[in-house]
DRENMI-20416 format. One line per field, with one value per residue: residue number from 1; residue in three letters; y, z, x of N, C-alpha, C, O in turn. Coordinates in steps of 0.02 Angstrom, whole numbers. Layout:
resi NUM;...
resn ALA;...
npy Y;...
npz Z;...
npx X;...
capy Y;...
capz Z;...
capx X;...
cpy Y;...
cpz Z;...
cpx X;...
opy Y;...
opz Z;...
opx X;...
***
This chain:
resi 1;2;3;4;5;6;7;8;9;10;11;12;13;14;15;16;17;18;19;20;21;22;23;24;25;26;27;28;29;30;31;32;33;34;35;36;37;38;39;40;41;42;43;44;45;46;47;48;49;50;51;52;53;54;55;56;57;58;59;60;61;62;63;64;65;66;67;68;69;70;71;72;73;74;75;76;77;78
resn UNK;UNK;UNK;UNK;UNK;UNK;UNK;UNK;UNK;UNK;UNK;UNK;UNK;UNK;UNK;UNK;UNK;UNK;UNK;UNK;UNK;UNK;UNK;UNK;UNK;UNK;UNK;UNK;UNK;UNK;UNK;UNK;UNK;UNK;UNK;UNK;UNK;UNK;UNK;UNK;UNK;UNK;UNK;UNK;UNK;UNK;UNK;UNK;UNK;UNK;UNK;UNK;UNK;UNK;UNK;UNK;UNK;UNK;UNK;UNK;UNK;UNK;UNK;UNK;UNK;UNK;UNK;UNK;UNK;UNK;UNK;UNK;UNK;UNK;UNK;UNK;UNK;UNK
npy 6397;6395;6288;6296;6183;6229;6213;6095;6059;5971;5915;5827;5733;5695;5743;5659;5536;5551;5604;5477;5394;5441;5446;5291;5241;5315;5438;5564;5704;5846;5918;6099;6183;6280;6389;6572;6629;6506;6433;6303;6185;6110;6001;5976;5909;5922;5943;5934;6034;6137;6128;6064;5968;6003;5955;5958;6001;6028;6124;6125;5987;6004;6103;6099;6077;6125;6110;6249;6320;6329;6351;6319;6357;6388;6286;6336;6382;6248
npz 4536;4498;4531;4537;4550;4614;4667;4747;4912;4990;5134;5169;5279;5194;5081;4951;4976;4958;4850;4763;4804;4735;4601;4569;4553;4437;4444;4414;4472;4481;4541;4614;4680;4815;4912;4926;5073;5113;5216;5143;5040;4862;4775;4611;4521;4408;4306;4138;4128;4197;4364;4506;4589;4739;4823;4975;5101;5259;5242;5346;5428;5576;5637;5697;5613;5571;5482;5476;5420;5311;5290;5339;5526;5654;5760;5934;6066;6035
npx 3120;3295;3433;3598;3758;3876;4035;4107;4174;4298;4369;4527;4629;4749;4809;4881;4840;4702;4670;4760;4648;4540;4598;4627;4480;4459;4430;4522;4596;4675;4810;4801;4837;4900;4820;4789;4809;4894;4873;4801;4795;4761;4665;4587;4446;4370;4220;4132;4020;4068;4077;4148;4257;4325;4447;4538;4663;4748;4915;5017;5080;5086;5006;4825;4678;4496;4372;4247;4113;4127;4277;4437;4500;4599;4625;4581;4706;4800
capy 6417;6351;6322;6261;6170;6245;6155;6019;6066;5885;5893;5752;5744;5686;5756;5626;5481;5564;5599;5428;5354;5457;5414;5231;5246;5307;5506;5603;5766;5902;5993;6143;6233;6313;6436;6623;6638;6466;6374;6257;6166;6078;5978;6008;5865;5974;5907;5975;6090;6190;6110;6047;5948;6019;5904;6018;5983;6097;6129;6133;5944;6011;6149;6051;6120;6124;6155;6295;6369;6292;6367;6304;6378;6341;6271;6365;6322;6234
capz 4552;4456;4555;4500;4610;4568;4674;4834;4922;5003;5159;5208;5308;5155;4989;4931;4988;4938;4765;4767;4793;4663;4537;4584;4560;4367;4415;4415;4489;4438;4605;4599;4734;4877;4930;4955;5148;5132;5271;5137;4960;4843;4711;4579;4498;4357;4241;4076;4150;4234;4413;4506;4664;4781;4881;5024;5161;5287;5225;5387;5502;5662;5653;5689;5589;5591;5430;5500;5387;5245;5271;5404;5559;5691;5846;5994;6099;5973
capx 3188;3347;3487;3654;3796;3984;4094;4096;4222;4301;4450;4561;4706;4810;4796;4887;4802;4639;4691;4754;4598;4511;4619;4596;4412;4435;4434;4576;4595;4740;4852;4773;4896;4904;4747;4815;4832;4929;4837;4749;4809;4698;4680;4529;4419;4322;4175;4116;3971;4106;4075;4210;4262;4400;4483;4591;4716;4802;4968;5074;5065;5112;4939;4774;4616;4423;4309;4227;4087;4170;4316;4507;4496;4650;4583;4588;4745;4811
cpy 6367;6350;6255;6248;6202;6199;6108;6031;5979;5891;5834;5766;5717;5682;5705;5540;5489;5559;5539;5385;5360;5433;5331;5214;5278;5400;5555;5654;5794;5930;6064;6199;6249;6398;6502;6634;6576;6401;6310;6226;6111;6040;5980;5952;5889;5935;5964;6033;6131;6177;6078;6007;5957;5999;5959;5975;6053;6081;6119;6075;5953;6064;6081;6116;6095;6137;6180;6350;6366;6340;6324;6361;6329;6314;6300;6332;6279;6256
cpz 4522;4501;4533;4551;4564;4588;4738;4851;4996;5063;5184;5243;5282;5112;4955;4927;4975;4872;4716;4763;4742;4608;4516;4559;4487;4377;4457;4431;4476;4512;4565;4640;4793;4890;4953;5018;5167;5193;5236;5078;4933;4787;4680;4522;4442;4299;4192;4092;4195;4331;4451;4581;4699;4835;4907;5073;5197;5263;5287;5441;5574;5688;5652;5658;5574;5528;5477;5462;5309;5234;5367;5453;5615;5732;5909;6022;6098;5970
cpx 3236;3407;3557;3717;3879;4013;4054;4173;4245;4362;4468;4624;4765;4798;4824;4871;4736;4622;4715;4708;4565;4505;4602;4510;4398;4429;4486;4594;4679;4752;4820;4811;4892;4852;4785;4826;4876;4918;4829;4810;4775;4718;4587;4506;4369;4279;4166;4064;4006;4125;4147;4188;4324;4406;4548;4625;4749;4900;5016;5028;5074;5055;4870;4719;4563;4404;4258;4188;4138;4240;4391;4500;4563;4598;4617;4657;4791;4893
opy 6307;6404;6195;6293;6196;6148;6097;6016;5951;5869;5795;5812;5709;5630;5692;5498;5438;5526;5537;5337;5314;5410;5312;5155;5277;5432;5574;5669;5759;5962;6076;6258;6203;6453;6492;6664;6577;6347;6259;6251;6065;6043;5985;5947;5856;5901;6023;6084;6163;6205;6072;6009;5919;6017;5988;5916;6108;6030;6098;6087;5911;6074;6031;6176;6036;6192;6142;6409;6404;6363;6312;6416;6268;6324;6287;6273;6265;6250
opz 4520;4514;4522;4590;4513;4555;4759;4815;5033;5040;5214;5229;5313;5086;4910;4885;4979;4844;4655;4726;4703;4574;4465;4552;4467;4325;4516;4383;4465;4540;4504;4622;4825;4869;5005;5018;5224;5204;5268;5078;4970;4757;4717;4474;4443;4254;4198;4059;4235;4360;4416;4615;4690;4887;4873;5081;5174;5272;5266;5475;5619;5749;5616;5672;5558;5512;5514;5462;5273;5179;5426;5427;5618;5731;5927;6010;6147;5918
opx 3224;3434;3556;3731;3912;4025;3997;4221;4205;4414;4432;4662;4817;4777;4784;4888;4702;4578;4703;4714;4552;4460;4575;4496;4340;4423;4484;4630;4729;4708;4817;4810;4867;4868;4816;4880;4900;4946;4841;4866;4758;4772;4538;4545;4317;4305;4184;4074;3972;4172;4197;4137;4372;4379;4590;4611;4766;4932;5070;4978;5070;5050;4869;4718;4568;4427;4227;4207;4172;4255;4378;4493;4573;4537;4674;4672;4825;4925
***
């Protein structure tokens, strides 16, 4: 069996302090935007075999959120 990794998806609670570090560290990732339903926004770290690493954040500080099955989920309550 062959199996091939696409992405790594990466959250922090500050894209810019994440992306920050990155860069620091010699790799550079590109804003990549804001994820259609708007909950998320990313930035995208891409190698030559097409792979990538997406570093996420919730877009709005006053919502708290969960990776949840690799994807933002609010939290209950919340």
């Amino acid at each position: 069996m062959h199996l091939t990794l696409d992405h790594v998806p990466f959250a922090w609670h500050d894209l810019d302090e994440i992306t920050a570090e990155f860069d620091r560290l010699g790799l550079t990732p590109d804003y990549g935007g804001v994820h259609d339903k708007g909950v998320t926004h990313m930035a995208v770290l891409g190698f030559d075999d097409q792979s990538y690493v997406e570093q996420a954040e919730g877009t709005s500080r006053d919502r708290i959120y969960r990776p949840v099955s690799g994807t933002f989920d609010r939290i209950e309550g919340e």
